[in-house]
Each structure stands twice: as C-alpha cells, then as structure tokens.
C-alpha positions in Angstrom: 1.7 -8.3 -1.5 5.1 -7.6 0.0 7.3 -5.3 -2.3 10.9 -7.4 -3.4 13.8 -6.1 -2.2 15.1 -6.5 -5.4 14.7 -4.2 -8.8 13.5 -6.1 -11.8 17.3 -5.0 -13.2 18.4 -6.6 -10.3 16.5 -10.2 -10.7 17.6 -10.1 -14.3 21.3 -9.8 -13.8 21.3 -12.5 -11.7 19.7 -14.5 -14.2 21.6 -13.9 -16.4 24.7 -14.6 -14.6 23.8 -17.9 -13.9 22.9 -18.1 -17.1 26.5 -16.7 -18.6 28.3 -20.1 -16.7 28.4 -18.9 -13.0 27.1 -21.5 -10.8 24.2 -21.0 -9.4 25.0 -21.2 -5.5 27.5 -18.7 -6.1 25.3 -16.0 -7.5 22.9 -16.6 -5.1 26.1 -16.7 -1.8 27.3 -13.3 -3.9 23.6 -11.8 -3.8 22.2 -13.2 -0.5 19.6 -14.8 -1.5 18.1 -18.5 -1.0 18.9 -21.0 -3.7 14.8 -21.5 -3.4 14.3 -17.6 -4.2 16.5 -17.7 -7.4 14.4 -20.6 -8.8 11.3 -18.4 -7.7 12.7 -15.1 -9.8 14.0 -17.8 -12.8 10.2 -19.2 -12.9 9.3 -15.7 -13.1 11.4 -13.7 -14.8 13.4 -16.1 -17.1 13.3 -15.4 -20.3 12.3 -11.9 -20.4 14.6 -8.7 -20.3 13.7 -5.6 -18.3 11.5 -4.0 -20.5 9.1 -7.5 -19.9 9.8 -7.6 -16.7 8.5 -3.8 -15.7 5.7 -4.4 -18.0 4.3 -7.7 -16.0 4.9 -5.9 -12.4 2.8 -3.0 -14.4 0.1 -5.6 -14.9 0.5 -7.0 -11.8 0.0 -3.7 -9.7 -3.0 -2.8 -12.1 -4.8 -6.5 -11.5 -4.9 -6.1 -7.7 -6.3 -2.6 -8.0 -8.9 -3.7 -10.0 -9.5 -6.7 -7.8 -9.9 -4.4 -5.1 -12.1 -2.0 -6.7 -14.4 -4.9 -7.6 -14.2 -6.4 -4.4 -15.5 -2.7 -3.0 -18.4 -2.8 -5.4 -19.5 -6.7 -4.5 -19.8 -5.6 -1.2 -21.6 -2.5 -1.5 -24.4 -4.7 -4.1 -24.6 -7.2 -1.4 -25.5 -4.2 1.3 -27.7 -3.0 -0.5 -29.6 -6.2 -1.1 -29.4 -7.2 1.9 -30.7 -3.9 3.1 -34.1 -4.8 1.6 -34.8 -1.4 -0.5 -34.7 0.7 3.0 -30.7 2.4 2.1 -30.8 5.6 0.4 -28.0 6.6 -1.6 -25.2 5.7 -4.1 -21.9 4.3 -1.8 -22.3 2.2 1.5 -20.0 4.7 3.0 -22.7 7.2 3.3 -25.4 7.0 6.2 -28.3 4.7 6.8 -31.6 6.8 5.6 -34.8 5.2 6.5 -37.2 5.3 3.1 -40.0 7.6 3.9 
C-alpha cells in the first residue's frame, strides 16, 4: 500500500475547508490535488477528526500485518502437507531433513 503524501491533519483541514463554504475546486487547485482524490479522502475521512482518523490508519497498518502473518503461516501448513510427513522441523525456512 503506497503511503499518502498527505498527514491525516492534512486530509482533515481540507475537509473541513470545503466544508466551512470554500468551493471545492479551489481547495483542491490550493492543495494540488485531483477533484477525484478529495472525494476519495471525503469518503474516507469525513466525518471523523484526527484522533479517528490516526486510530483507523492504526487499524489499517495492524490488519495487513496480520494478514501477512497469516498468509506466512497458510503457506508454511500447505508445505508441510504437501511434503507428505518427510520435513522436519517447526518453519519452512529451515532445511529439508529426510525422516530417518
């Protein structure tokens, strides 16, 4: 996932100036940003204030590491089924033993 050049702070002070009366091209000319990427950020982030906002990016961050993680583990269960009971050991990052 590729990291926003924007802060959460950021994201919700343009929000809110849109939100305050300023039109909405303008806060997006002012901030350089895609009228298509403001509605992204308002479908987001609208709505919440900063402490909300740094909590879901703290969820966020957490979900893909665990996804990962379990991603890791499915694949180490499926080499060692497939493996047919000849792998020794606890991780499938350790060497192929031959049962004996």
């Amino acid at each position: 996932m590729r990291a926003s050049r924007f802060t959460e702070e950021q994201i919700i002070g343009m929000l809110k100036e849109q939100e305050a009366g300023a039109k909405t091209a303008d806060v997006c000319r002012r901030h350089g940003i895609s009228s298509a990427t403001f509605y992204k950020f308002k479908a987001k982030y609208g709505g919440m204030d900063v402490s909300d906002a740094r909590r879901l990016k703290a969820l966020e961050e957490e979900n893909a590491r665990l996804k990962k993680l379990l991603a890791e583990q499915m694949l180490d269960n499926a080499i060692k089924r497939s493996s047919g009971g000849r792998f020794r050991g606890q991780s499938s990052r350790r060497a192929w033993q031959p049962c004996r």
